[in-house]
N, CA, C and O atoms as a Tinker XYZ file with bonds, in Angstrom:
   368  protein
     1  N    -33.032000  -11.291000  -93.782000    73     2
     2  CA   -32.218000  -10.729000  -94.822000    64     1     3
     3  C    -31.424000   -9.535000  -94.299000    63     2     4     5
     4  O    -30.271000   -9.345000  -94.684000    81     3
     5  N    -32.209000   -8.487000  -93.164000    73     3     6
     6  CA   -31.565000   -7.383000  -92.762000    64     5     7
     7  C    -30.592000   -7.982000  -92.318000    63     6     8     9
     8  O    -29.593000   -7.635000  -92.947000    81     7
     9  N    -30.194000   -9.265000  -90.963000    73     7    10
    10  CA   -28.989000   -9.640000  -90.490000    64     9    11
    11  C    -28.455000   -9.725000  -91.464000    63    10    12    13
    12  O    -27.696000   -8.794000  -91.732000    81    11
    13  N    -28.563000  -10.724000  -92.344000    73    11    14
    14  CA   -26.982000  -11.165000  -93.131000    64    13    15
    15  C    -27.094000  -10.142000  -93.758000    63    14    16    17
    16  O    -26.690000  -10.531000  -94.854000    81    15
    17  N    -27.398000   -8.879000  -93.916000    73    15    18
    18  CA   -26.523000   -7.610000  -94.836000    64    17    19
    19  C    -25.848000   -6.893000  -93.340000    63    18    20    21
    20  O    -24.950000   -6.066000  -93.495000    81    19
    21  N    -26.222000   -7.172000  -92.171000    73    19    22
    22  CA   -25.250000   -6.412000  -91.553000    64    21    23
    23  C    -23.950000   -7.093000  -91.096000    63    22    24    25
    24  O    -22.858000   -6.562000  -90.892000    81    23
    25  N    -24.351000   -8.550000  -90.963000    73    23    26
    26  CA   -23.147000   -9.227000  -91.056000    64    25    27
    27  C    -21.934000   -9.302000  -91.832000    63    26    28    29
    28  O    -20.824000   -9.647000  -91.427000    81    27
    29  N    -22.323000   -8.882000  -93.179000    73    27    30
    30  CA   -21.296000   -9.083000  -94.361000    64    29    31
    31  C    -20.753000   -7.190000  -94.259000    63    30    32    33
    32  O    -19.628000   -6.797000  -94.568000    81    31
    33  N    -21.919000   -6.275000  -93.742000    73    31    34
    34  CA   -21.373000   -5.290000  -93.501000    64    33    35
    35  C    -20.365000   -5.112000  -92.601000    63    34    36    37
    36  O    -19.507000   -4.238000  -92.727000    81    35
    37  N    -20.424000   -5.951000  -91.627000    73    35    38
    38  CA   -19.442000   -5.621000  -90.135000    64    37    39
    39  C    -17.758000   -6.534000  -91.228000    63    38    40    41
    40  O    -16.685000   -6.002000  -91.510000    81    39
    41  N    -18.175000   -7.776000  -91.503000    73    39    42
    42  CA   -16.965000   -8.005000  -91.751000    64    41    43
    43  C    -15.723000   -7.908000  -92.173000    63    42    44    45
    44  O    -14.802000   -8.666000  -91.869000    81    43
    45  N    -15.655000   -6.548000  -93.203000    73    43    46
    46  CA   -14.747000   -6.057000  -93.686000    64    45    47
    47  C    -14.050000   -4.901000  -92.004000    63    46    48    49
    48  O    -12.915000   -4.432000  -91.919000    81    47
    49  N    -14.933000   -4.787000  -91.172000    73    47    50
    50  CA   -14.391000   -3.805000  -90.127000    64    49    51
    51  C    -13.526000   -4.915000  -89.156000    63    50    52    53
    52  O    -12.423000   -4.786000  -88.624000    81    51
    53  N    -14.414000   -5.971000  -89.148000    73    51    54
    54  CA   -13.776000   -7.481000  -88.037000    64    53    55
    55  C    -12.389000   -7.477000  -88.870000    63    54    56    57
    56  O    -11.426000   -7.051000  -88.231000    81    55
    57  N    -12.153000   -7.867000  -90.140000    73    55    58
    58  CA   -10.895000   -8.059000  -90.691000    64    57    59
    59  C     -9.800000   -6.919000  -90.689000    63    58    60    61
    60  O     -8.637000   -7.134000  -91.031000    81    59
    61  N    -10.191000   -5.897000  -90.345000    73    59    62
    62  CA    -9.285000   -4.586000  -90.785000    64    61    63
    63  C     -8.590000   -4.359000  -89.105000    63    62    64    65
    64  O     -7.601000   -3.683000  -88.820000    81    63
    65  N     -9.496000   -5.185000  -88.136000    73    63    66
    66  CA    -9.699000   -4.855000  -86.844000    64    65    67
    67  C     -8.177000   -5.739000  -86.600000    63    66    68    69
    68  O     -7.194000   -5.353000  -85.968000    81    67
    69  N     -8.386000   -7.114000  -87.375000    73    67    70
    70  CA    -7.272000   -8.235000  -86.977000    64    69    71
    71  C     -6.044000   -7.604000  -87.815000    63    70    72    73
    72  O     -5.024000   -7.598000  -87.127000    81    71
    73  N     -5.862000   -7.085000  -89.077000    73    71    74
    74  CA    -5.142000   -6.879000  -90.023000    64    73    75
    75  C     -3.883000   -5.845000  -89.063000    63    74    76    77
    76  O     -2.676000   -6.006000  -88.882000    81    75
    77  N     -5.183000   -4.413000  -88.452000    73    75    78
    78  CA    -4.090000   -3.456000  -88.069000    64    77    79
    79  C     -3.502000   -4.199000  -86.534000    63    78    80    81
    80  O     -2.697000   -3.465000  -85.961000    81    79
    81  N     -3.723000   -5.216000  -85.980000    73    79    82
    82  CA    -3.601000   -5.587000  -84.515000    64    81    83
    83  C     -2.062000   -6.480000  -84.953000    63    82    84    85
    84  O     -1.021000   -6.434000  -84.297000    81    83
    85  N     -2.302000   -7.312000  -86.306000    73    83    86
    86  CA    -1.152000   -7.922000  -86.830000    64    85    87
    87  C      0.201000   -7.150000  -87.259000    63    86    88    89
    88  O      1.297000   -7.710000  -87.303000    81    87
    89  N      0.036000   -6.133000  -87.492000    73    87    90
    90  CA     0.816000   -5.117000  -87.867000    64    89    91
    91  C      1.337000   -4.281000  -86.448000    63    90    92    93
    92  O      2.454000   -4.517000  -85.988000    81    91
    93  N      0.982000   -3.898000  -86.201000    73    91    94
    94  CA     0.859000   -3.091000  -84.590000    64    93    95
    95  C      1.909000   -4.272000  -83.958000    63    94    96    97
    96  O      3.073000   -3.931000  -83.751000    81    95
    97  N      1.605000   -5.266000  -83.741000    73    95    98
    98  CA     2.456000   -6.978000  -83.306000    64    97    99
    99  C      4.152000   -6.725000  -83.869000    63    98   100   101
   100  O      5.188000   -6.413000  -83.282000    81    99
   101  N      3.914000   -6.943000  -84.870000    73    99   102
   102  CA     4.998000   -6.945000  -86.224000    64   101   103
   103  C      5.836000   -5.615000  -85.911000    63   102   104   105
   104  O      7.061000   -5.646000  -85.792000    81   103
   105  N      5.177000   -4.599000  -85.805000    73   103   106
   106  CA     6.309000   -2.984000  -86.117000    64   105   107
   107  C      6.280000   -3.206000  -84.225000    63   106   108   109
   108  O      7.207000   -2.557000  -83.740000    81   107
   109  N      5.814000   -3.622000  -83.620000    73   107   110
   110  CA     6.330000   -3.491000  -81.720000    64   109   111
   111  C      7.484000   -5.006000  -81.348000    63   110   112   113
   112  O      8.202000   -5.156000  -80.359000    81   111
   113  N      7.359000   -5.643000  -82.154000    73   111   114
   114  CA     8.191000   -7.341000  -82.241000    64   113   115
   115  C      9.841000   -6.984000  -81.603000    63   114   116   117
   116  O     10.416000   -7.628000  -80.726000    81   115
   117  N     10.327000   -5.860000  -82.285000    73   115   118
   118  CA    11.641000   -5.370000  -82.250000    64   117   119
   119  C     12.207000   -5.281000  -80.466000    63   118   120   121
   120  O     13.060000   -5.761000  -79.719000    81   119
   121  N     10.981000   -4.251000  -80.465000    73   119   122
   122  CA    11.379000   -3.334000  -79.418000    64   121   123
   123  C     11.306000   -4.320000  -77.924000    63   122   124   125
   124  O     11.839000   -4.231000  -76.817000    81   123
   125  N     10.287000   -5.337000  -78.612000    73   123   126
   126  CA    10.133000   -6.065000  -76.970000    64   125   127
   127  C     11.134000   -7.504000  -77.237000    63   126   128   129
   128  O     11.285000   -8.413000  -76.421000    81   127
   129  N     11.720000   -7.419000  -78.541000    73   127   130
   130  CA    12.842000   -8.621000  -78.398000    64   129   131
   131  C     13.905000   -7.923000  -77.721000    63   130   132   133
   132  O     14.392000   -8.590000  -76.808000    81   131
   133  N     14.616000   -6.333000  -77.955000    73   131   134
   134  CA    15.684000   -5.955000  -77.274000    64   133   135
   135  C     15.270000   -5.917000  -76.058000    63   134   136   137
   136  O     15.932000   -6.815000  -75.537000    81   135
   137  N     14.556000   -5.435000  -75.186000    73   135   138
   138  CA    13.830000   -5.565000  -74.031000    64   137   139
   139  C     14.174000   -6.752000  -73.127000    63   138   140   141
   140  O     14.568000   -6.697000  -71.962000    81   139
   141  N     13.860000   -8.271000  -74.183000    73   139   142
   142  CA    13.608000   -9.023000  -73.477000    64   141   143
   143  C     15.624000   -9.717000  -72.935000    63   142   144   145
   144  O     16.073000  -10.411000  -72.023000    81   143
   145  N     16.268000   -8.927000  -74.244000    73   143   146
   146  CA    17.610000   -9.342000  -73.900000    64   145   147
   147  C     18.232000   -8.517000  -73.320000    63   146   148   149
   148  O     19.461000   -8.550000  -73.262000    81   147
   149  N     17.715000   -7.867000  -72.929000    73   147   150
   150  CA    18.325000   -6.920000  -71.642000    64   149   151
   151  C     18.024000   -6.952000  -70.723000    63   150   152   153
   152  O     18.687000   -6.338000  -69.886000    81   151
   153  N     16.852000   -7.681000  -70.322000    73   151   154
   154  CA    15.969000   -8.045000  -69.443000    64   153   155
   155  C     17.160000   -9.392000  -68.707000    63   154   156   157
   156  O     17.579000   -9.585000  -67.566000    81   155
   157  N     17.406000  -10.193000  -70.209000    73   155   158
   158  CA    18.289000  -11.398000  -70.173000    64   157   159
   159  C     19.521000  -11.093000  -69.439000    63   158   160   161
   160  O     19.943000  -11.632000  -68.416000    81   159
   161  N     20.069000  -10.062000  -70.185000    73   159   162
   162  CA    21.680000   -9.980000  -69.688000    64   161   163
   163  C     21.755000   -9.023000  -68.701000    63   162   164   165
   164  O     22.730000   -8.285000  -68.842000    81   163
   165  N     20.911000   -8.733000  -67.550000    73   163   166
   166  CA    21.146000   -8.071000  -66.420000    64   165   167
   167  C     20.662000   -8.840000  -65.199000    63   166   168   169
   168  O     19.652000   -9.533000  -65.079000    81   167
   169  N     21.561000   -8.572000  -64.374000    73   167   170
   170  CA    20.882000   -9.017000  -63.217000    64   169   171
   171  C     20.278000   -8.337000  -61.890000    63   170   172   173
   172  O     21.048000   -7.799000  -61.094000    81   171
   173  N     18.810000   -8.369000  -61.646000    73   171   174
   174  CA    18.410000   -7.499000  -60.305000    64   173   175
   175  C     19.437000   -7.804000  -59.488000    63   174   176   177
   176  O     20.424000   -8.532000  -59.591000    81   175
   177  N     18.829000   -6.815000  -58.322000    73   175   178
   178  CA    19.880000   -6.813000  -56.919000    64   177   179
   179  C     18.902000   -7.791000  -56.391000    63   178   180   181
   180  O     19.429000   -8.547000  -55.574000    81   179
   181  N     17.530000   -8.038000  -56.616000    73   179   182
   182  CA    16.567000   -9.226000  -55.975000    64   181   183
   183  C     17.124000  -10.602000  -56.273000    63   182   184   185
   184  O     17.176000  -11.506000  -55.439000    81   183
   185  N     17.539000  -10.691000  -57.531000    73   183   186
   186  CA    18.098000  -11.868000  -58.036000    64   185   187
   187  C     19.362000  -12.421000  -57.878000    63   186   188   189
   188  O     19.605000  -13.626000  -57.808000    81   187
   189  N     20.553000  -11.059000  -57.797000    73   187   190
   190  CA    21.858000  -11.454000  -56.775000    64   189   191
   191  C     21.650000  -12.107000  -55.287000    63   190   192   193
   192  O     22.402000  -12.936000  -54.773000    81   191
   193  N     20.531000  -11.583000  -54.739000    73   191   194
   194  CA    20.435000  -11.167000  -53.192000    64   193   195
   195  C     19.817000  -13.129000  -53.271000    63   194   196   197
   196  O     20.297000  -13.888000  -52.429000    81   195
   197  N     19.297000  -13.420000  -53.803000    73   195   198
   198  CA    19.009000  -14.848000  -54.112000    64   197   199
   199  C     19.647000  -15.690000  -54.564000    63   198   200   201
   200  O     19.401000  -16.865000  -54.288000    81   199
   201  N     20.566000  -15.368000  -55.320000    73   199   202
   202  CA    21.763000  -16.133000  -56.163000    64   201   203
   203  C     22.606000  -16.536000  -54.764000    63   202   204   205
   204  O     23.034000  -17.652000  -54.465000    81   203
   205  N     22.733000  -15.054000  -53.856000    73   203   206
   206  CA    23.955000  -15.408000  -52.742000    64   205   207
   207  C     23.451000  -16.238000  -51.539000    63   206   208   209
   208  O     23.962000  -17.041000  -50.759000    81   207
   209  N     22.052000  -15.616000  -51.753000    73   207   210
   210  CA    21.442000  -17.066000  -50.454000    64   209   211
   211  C     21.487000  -18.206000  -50.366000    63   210   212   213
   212  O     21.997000  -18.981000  -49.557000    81   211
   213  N     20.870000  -18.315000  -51.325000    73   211   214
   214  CA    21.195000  -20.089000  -52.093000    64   213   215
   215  C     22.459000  -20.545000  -52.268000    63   214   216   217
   216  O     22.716000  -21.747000  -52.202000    81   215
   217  N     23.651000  -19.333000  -52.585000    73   215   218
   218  CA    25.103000  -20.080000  -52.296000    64   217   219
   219  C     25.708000  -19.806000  -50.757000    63   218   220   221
   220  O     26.923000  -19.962000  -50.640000    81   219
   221  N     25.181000  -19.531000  -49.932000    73   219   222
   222  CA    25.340000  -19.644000  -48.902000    64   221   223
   223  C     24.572000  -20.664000  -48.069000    63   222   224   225
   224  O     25.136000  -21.417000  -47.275000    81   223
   225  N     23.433000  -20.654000  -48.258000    73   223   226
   226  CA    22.886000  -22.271000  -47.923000    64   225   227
   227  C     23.582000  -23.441000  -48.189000    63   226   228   229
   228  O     23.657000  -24.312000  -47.322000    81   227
   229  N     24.200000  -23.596000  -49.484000    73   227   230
   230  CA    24.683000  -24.720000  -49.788000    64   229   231
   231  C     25.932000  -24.965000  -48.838000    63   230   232   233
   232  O     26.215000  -25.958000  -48.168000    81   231
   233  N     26.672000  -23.603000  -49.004000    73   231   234
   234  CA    27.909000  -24.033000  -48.712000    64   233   235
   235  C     27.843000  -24.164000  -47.141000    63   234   236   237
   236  O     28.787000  -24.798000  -46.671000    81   235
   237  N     26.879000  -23.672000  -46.197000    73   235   238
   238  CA    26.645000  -24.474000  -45.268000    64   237   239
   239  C     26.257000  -25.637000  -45.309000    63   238   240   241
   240  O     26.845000  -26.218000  -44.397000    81   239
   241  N     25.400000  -26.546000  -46.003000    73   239   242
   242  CA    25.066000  -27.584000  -45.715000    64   241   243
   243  C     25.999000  -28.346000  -46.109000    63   242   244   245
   244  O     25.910000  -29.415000  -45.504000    81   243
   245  N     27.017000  -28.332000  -46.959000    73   243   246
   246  CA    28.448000  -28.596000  -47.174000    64   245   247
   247  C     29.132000  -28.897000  -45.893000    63   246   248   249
   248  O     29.540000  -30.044000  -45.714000    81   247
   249  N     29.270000  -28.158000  -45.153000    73   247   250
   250  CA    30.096000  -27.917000  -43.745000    64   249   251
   251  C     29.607000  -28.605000  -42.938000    63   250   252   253
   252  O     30.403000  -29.280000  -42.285000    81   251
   253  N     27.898000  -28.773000  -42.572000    73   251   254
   254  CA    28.060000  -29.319000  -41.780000    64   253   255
   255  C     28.050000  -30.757000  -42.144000    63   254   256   257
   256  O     28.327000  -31.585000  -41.275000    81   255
   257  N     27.668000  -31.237000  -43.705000    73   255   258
   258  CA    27.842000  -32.847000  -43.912000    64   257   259
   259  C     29.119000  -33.020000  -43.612000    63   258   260   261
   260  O     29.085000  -34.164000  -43.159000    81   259
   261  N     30.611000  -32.558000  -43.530000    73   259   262
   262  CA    31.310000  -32.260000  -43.957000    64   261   263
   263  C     31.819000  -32.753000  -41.741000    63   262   264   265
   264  O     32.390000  -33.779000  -41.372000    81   263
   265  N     31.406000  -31.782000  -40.979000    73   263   266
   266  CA    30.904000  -31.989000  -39.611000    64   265   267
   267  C     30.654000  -32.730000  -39.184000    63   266   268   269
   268  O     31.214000  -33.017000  -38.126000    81   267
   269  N     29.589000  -33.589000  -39.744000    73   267   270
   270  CA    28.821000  -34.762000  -38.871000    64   269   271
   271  C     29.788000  -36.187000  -39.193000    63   270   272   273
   272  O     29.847000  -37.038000  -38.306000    81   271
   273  N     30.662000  -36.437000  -40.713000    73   271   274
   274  CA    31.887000  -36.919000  -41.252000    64   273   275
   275  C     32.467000  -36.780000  -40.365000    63   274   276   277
   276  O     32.554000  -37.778000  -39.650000    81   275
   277  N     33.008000  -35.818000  -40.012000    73   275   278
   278  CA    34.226000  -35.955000  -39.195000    64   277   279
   279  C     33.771000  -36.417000  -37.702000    63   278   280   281
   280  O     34.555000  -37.017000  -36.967000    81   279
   281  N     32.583000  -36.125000  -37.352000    73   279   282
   282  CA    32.542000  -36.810000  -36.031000    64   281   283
   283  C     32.125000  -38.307000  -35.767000    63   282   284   285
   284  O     32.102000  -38.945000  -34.715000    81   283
   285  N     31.854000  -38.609000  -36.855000    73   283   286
   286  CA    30.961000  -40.048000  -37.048000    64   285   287
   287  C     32.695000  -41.102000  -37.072000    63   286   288   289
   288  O     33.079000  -42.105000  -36.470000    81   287
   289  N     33.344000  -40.124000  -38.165000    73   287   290
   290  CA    34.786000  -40.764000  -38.263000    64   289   291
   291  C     35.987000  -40.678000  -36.808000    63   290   292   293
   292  O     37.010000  -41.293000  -36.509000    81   291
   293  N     35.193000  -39.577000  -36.191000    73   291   294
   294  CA    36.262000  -39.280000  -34.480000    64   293   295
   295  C     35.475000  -40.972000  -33.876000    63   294   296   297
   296  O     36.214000  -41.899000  -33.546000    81   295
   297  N     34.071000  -41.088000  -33.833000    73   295   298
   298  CA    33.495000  -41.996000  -33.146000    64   297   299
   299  C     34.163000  -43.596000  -33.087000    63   298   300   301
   300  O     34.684000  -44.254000  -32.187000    81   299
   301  N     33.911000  -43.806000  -34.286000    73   299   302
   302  CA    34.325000  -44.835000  -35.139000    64   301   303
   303  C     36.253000  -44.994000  -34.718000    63   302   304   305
   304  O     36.615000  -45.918000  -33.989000    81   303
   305  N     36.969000  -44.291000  -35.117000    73   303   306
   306  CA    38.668000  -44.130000  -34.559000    64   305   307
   307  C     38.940000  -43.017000  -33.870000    63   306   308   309
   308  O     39.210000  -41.891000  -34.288000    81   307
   309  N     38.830000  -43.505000  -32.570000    73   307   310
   310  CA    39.296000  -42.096000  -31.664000    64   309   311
   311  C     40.428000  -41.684000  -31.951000    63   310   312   313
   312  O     40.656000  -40.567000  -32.414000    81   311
   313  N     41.289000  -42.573000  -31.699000    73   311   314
   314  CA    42.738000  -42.907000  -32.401000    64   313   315
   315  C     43.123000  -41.961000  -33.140000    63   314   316   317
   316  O     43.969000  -41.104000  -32.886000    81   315
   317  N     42.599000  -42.081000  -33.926000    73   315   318
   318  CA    42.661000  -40.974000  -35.487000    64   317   319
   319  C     42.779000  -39.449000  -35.271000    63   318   320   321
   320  O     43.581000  -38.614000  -35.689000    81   319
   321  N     41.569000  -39.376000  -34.376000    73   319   322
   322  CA    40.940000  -37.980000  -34.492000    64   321   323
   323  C     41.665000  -37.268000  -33.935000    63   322   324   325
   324  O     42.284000  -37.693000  -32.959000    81   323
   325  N     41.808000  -36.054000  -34.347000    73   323   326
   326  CA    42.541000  -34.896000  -34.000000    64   325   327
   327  C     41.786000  -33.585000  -33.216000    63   326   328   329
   328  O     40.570000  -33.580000  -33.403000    81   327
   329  N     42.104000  -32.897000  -32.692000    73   327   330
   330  CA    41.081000  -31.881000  -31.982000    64   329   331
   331  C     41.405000  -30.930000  -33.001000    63   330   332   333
   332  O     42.480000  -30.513000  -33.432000    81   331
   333  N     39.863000  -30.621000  -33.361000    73   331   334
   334  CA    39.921000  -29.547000  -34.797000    64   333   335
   335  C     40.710000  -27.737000  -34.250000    63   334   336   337
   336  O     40.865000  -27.780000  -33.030000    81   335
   337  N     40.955000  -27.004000  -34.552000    73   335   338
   338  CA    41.684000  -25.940000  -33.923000    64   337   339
   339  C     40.177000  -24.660000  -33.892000    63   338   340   341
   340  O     39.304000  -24.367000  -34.709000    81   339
   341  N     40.527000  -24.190000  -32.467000    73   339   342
   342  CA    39.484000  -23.555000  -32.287000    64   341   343
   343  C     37.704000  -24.225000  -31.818000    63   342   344   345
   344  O     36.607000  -23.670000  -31.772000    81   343
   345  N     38.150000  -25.603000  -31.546000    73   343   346
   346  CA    37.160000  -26.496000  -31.339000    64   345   347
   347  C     36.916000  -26.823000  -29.754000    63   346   348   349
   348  O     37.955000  -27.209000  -29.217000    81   347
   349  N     36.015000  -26.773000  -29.058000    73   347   350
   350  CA    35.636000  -26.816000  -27.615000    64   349   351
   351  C     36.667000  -27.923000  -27.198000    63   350   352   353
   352  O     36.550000  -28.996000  -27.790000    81   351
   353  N     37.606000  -27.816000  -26.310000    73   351   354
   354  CA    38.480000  -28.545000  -25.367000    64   353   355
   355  C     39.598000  -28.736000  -26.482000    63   354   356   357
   356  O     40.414000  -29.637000  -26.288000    81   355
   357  N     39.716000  -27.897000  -27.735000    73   355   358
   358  CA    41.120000  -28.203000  -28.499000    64   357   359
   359  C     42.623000  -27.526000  -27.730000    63   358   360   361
   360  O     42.583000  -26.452000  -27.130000    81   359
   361  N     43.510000  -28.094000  -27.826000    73   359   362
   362  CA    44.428000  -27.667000  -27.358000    64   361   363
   363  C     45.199000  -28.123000  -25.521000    63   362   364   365
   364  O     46.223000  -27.861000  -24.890000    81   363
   365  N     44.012000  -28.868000  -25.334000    73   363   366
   366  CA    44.391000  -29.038000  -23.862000    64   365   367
   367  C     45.136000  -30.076000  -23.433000    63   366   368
   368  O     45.422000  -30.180000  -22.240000    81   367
């Protein structure tokens, strides 16, 4: 009998415990939504510095698909091919 009177005693403290934690949630909701859109609309220098790597990777691997094309196409029609400018034995 002593438990269940301390049980029914604690429970009004368990509920008041969740009540003010819901509230506390609710009045802080604001502050961490502007937060999170500013968070949104900026960009680190970590995240540029990554943005430009990755567009520099690409646009190499661009070049050289772009490279191995043109030599696969010199192979294929010599005929064709032109000595690229600035290219080992261009100009001679």
């Amino acid at each position: 009998m002593r438990k269940v009177l301390m049980v029914i005693a604690a429970l009004p403290l368990m509920a008041t415990g969740a009540c003010v934690r819901t509230a506390w949630n609710v009045a802080t909701l604001p502050v961490k939504a502007a937060g999170k859109g500013a968070d949104m609309m900026t960009t680190s220098a970590k995240e540029r510095d990554e943005k430009y790597v990755r567009q520099q990777r690409k646009q190499a691997e661009r070049d050289e698909k772009e490279r191995r094309e043109r030599e696969q196409a010199c192979r294929k029609h010599p005929d064709r091919c032109q000595a690229e400018p600035g290219a080992a034995g261009a100009g001679r």
